[in-house]
N, C-alpha and C positions, 0 to 999 in steps of 0.2 A: 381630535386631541382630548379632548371634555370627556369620551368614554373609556381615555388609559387610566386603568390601574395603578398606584403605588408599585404593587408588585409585580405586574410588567415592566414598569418603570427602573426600579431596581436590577432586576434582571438583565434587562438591555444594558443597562450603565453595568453593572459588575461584565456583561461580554464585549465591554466597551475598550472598558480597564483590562483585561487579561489580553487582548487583541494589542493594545499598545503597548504592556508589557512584554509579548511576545517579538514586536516591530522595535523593542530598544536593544534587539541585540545587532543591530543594522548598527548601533553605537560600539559596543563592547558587553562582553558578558557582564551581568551585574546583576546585584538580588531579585528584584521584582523579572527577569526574565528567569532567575529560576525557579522564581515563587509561579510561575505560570506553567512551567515544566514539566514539574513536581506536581502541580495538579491536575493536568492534561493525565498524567503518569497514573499517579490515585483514583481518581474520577474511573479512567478507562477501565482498569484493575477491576473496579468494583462491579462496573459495567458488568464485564464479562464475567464477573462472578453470577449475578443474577443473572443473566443470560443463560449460561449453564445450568442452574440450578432450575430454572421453569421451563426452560424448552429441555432439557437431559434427563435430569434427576427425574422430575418431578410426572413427566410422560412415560420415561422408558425404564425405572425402575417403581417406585411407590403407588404409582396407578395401578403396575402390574401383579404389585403386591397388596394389594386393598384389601383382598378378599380375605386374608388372615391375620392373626391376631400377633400382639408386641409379643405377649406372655410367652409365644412358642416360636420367637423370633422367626415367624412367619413362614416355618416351617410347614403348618399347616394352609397353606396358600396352593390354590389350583397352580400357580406356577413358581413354585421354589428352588428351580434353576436359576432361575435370574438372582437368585443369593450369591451365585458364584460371581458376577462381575463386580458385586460393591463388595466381596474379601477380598477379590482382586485388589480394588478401588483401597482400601483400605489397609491393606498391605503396604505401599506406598508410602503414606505417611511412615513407616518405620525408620526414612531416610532421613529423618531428624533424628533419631537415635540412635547413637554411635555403636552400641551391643547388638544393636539390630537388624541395622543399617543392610547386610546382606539380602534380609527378607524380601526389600525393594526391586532386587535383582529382577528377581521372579517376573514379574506382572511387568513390569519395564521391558524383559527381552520378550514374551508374548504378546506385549501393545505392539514395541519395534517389529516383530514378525508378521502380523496380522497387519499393519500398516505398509511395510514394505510391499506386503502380496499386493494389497489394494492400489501400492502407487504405479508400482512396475507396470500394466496393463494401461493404467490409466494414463500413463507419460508418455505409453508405448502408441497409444490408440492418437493421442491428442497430439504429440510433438513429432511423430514419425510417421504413423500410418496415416492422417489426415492432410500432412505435408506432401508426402510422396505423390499422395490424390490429386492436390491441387496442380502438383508440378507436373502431372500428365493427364491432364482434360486434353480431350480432343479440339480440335482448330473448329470453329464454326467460321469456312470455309466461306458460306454464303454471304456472313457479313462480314468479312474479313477488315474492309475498310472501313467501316464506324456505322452505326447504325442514325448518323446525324451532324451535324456541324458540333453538337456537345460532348461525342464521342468519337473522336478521329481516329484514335489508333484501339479500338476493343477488338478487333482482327490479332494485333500485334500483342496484345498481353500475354497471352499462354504461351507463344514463340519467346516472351522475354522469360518470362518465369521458368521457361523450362531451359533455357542456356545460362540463365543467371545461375539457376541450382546447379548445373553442373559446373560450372566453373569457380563458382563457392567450395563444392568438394574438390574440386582441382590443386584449390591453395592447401587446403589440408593431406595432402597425397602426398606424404615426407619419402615413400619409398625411392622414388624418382626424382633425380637432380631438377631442380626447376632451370631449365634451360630451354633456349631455342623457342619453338610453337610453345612447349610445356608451361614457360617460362612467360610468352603473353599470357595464355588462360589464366593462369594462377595472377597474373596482377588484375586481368578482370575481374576475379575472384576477389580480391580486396577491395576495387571499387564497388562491388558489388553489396559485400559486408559493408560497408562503413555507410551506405545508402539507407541499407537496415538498421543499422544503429543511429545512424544520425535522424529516422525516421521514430525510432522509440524512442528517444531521447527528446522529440520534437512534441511525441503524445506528452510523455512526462510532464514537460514545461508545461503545456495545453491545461494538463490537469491541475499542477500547482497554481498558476496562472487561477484559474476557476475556484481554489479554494481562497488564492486571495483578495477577487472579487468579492467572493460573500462575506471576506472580514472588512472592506472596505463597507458594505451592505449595512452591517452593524453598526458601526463607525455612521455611517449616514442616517439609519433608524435611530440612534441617540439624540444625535444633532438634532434631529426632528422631532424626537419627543421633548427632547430638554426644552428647547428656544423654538423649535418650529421654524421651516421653510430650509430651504437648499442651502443659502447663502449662509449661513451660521456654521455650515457642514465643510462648508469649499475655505470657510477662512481658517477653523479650526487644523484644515488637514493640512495649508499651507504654513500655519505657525508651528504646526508639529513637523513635519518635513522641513520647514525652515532650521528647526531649532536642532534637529539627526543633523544637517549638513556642517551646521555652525559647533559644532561637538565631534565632527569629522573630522573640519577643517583642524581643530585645537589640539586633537590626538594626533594630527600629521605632523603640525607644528613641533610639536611634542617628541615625537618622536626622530627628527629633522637634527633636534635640540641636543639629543643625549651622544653622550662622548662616546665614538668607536674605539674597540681594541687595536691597538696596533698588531 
């Protein structure tokens, strides 16, 4: 505690404050959660401005143009191709000016083109041709029934995965009335999906979950540098949770209270 800084100190306390500004909207929207907002907003903004500018700019155009001079807008540079993407780049901007504004067009439908090429393939390789792979692996036959008491059923995965895909495309097969056999598949098909989703939805939480640990983290690095020890940390967070519930309960009230329309 003897070798914190001032200015660590401050810092943890201001990520102290923005963490429970962010936790009073568990209350109601109100200023200091959007003052937390707005700066999450800003911050980031700028973030990624600098990001851009020293990993993009600064390697893939200015580096490559070092070698020549302002005076001949660098023209005379071993590599004065690379002119063409910052008029591109600069063109762009014209889309604040209303006489101009067309100019924007340009370089906006060659990014969209050149980015389409690059996605289509890549969506094509990653969401459909890596899928299809997975959903027709061969049986390892040998170990069909588990390689252990901790893996009972690794036999039975690729039999699951390869009837679950089909009958996930089954539900989507609108040519054909879902009836009859057709008409099981395609509801296995929806348990099937909704396993999936209820599975991603399950990562999501996992992850939220984990960023709200580390704000509790902060929360508990304050309490520690402030006062020192646990206990100053564990009472802090029950009279702040006390005080969300008791501003819950008064907005219920509250609104319990006001006159319905007939």
């Amino acid at each position: 505690m003897e070798s914190m800084t001032i200015g660590t100190f401050l810092w943890t306390a201001l990520g102290a404050f923005l963490t429970l500004c962010i936790f009073s909207f568990l209350y109601k929207d109100n200023p200091l959660y959007k003052l937390a907002e707005h700066l999450v907003v800003g911050v980031s903004a700028g973030y990624f401005v600098i990001i851009l500018w020293h990993n993009g700019l600064v390697p893939n155009l200015f580096s490559r143009l070092s070698d020549g001079d302002f005076y001949f807008l660098w023209l005379n540079s071993s590599k004065p191709w690379y002119l063409i993407p910052s008029i591109l780049g600069m063109m762009m901007w014209t889309r604040f000016i209303r006489k101009w504004a067309w100019v924007s067009r340009w370089p906006m439908a060659l990014y969209i083109g050149i980015a389409t090429g690059l996605a289509i393939p890549l969506e094509m390789k990653n969401r459909v041709l890596t899928q299809l792979d997975a959903a027709m692996r061969p049986v390892d036959w040998a170990n069909f029934f588990g390689n252990g008491y901790l893996d009972p059923i690794s036999g039975y995965s690729h039999i699951i995965i390869f009837f679950g895909t089909i009958a996930a495309l089954f539900y989507f097969f609108f040519s054909k009335e879902h009836s009859g056999v057709f008409k099981g598949v395609a509801r296995l098909g929806i348990w099937i999906l909704m396993i999936g989703f209820g599975a991603s939805f399950g990562y999501t939480v996992m992850a939220r979950i984990s960023l709200f640990i580390q704000r509790i983290q902060v929360l508990e690095d304050f309490t520690n540098v402030a006062w020192g020890g646990s206990g100053a940390f564990l009472l802090i967070w029950f009279i702040t949770f006390g005080i969300f519930v008791l501003l819950s309960i008064y907005e219920f009230i509250k609104y319990l209270g006001r006159p319905r329309n007939a």
